[in-house]
C-alpha positions in Angstrom: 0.0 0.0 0.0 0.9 3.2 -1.0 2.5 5.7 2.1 0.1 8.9 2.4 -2.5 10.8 4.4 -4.9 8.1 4.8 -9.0 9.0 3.9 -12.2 8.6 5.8 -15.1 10.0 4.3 -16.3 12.6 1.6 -13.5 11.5 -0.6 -13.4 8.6 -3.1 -10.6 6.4 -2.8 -9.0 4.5 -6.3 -6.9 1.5 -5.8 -5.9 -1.2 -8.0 -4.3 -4.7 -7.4 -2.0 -4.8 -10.6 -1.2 -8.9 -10.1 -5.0 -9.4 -10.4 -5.9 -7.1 -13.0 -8.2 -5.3 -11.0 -9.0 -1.9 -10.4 -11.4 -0.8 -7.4 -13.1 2.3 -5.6 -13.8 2.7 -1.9 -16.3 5.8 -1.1 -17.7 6.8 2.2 -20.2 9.5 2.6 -21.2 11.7 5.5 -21.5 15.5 5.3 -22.6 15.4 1.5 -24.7 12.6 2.4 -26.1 14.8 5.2 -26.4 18.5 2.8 -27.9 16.1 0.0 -30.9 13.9 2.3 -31.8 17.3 4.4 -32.7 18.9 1.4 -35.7 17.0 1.8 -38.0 15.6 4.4 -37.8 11.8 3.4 -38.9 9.1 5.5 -36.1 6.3 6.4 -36.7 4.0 3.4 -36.6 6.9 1.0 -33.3 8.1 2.9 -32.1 4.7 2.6 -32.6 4.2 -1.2 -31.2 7.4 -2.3 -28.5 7.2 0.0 -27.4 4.0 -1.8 -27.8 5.6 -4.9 -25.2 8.4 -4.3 -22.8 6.0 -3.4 -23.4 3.8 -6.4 -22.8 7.0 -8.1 -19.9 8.3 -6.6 -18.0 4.8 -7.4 -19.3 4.7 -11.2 -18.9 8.3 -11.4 -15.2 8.3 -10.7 -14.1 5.4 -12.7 -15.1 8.6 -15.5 -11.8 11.0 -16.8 -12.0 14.8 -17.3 -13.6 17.6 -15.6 -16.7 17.6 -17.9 -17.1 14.2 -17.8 -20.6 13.3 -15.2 -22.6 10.0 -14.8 -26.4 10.1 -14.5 -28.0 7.5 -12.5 -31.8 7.3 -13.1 -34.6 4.3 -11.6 -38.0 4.4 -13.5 -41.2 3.0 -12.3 -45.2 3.0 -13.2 -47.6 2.8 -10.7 -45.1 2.1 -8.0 -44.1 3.7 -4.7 -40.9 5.5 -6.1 -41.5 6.5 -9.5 -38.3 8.4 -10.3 -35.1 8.3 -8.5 -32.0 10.2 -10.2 -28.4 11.6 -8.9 -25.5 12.3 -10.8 -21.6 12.8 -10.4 -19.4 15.4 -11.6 -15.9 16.1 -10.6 -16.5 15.3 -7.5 -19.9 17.4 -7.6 -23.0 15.5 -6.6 -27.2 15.6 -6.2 -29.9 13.3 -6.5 -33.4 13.2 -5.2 -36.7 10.9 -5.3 -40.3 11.3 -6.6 -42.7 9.1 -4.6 -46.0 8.4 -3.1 -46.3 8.9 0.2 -49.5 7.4 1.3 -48.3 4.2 -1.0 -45.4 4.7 0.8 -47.0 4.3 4.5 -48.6 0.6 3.8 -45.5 -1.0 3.3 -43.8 -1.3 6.4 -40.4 0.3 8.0 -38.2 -1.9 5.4 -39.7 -2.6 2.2 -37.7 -4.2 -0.1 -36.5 -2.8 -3.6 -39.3 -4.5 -5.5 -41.8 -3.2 -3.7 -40.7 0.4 -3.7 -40.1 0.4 -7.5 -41.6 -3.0 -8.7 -40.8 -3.4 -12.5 -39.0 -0.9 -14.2 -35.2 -0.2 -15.6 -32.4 1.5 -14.2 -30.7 3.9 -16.9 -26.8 4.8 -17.1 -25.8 7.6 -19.0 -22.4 8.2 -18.7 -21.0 11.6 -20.6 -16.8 11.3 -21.2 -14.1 13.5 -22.0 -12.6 12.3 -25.6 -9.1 14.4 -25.0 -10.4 16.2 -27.7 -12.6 18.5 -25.4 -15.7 16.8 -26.4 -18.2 15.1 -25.1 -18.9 11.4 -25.9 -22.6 10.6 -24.7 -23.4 6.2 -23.7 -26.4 5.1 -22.4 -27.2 1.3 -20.5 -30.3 0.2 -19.7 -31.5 -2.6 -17.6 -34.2 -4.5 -15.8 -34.5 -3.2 -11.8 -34.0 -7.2 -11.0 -32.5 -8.4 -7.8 -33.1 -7.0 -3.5 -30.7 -3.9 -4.6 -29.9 -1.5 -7.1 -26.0 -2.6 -6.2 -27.3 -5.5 -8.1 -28.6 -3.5 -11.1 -25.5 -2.1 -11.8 -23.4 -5.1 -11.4 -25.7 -6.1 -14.7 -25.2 -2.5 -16.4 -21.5 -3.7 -16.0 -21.9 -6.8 -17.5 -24.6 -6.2 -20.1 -23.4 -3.0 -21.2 -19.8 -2.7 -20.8 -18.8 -6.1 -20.2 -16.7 -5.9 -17.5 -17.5 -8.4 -14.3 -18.3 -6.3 -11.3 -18.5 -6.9 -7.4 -20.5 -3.8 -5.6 -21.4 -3.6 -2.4 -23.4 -0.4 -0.1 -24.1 -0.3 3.5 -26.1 2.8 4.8 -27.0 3.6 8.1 -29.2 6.4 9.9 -28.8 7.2 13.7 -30.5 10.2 15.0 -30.6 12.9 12.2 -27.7 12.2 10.8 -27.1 9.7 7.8 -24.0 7.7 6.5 -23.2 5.4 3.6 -20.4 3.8 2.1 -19.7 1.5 -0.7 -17.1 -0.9 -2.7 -16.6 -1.2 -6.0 -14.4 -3.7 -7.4 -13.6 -4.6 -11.6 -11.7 -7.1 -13.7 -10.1 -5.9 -16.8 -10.1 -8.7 -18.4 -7.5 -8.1 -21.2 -4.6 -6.4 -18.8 -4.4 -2.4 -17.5 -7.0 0.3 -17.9 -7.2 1.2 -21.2 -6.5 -1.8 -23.7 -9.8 -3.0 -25.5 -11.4 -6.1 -23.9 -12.8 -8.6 -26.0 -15.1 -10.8 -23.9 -16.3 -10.9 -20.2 -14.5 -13.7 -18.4 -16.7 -14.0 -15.1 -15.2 -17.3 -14.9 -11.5 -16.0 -15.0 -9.2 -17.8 -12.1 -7.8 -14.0 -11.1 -11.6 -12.6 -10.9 -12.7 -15.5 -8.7 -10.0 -14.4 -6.2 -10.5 -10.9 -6.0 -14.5 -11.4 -6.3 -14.3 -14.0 -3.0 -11.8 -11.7 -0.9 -14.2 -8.5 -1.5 -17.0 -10.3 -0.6 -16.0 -10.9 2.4 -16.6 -7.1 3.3 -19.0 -6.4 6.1 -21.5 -3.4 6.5 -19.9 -2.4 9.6 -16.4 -2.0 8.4 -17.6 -0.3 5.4 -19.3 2.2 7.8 -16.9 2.6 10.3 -15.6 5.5 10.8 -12.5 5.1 12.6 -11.8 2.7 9.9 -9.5 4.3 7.3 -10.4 3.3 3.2 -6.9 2.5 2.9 -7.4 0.3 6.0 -10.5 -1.3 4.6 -8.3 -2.2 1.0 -5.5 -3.6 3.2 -7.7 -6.2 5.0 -8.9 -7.6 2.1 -5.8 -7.5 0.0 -3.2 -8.0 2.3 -2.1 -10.8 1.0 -1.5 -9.6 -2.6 1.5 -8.4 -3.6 0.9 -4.9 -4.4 -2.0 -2.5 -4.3 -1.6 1.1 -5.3 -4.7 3.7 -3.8 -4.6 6.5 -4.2 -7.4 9.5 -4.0 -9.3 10.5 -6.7 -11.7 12.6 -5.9 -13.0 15.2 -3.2 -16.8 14.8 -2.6 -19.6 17.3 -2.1 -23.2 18.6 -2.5 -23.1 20.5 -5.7 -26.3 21.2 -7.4 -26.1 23.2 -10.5 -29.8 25.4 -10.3 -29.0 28.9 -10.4 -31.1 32.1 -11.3 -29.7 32.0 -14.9 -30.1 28.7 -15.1 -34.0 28.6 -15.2 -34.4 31.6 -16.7 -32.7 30.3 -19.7 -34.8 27.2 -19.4 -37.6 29.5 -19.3 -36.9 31.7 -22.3 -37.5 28.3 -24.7 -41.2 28.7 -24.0 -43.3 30.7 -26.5 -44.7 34.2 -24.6 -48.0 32.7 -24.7 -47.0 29.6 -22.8 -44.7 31.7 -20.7 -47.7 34.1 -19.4 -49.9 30.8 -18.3 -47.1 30.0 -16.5 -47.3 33.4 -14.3 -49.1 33.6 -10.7 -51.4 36.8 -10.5 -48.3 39.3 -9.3 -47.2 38.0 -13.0 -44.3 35.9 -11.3 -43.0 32.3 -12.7 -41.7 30.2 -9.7 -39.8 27.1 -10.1 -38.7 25.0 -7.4 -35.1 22.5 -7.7 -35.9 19.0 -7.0 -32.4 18.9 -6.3 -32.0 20.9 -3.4 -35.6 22.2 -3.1 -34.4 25.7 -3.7 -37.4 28.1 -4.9 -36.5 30.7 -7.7 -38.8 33.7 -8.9 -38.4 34.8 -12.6 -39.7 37.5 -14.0 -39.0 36.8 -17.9 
């Protein structure tokens, strides 16, 4: 392991074990977390579905090169509980929040399970990269909301998608008022390094099985623990390995993008006519974030 400052929280940790052919995140979030959930005034299983969202995003996020590049997480239901639940992840920058019936909500019980908050739907990855050129290259995955989490969605994204076998695993955790969650993600790159092409997903390769059954062996309560460094969490399961190189990649934080200019902009596609229906009777147009539940008056 690599000799530095070691991380905690807020921060997303890269590490990969180069014998293996492996590459892996480590994420743990608790004041973004915090800024992001208080926003709103969800109830515990609401918290604790788009808590494991943002971390799912904050480890596929950063796997992403180049300040413009951003990964958009969305779930999509009909005639569910939840029927929309979106964040995203830019440079370090992230939001999300979740459209649901509350009354629905109620008859279900303290822990309902994934299907019965969003029942059948699909879970949409849009992933925008940085070329090199200083363009944007827009790629889309979508796939069933099968399985008890949306951990296990994206582990099919991976394959389906990008074919690349995938181990993730999220623990959240809410005591009092305040909320934490933390999350491993751990690849294969089945043709060598980062970077070279791979031509087939071997889920049945001896190196994967290794690395897949050590990071298994992960518990919620180290993942959550605080006093319990990332680079600590990395060592205990790949001790016995004969290198891994972490390293930070990215600082973490609650960074929604409304602004004043931003809706008015938004605003100034309508037609007049369209516009003017839009106005209350002191001949305002009010929009309200569903990111951070900010509330913007625009007189345009």
């Amino acid at each position: 392991m690599n000799n530095q400052t070691e991380t905690y929280a807020d921060t997303v940790l890269g590490f990969t074990l180069p014998d293996r052919n492996a590459r892996g995140r480590l994420v743990r979030l608790d004041q973004v977390l915090d800024s992001i959930i208080k926003a709103h005034n969800y109830p515990a299983p609401i918290t604790h579905l788009l808590a494991e969202a943002l971390v799912l995003g904050a480890l596929m996020g950063s796997l992403l090169k180049g300040q413009n590049a951003q990964m958009t997480m969305q779930a999509q239901a009909k005639g569910t509980v939840v029927s929309l639940l979106v964040c995203d992840y830019r440079a370090g920058g992230m939001r999300g929040y979740a459209e649901f019936d509350d009354v629905a909500l109620s008859q279900l019980g303290a822990n309902p399970s994934l299907p019965a908050l969003l029942g059948i739907g699909f879970l949409a990855i849009t992933f925008e990269a940085d070329n090199g050129t200083g363009a944007v290259e827009r790629y889309q995955g979508i796939v069933p909301l099968e399985g008890d989490t949306l951990a296990e969605a994206c582990e099919s994204y991976f394959v389906q998608s990008e074919q690349v076998p995938t181990l993730l695993r999220v623990a959240s955790a809410t005591r009092g008022e305040t909320s934490s969650a933390a999350g491993l993600l751990i690849q294969h790159l089945a043709d060598g390094e980062e970077g070279r092409e791979r031509l087939h997903v071997r889920l049945d390769h001896p190196d994967w099985e290794h690395v897949q059954t050590l990071a298994s062996t992960i518990s919620h309560s180290e993942l959550l623990d605080k006093e319990l460094s990332m680079e600590a969490i990395a060592w205990r399961l790949f001790h016995e390995e004969q290198e891994i190189r972490s390293h930070p990649i990215a600082c973490l934080s609650q960074a929604c993008r409304c602004s004043h200019e931003h809706y008015e902009r938004i605003i100034l596609r309508f037609p007049k006519d369209e516009r003017d229906q839009m106005r209350d009777e002191e001949g305002i147009i009010k929009v309200n974030c569903e990111f951070c539940s900010v509330a913007f008056s625009l007189n345009v």
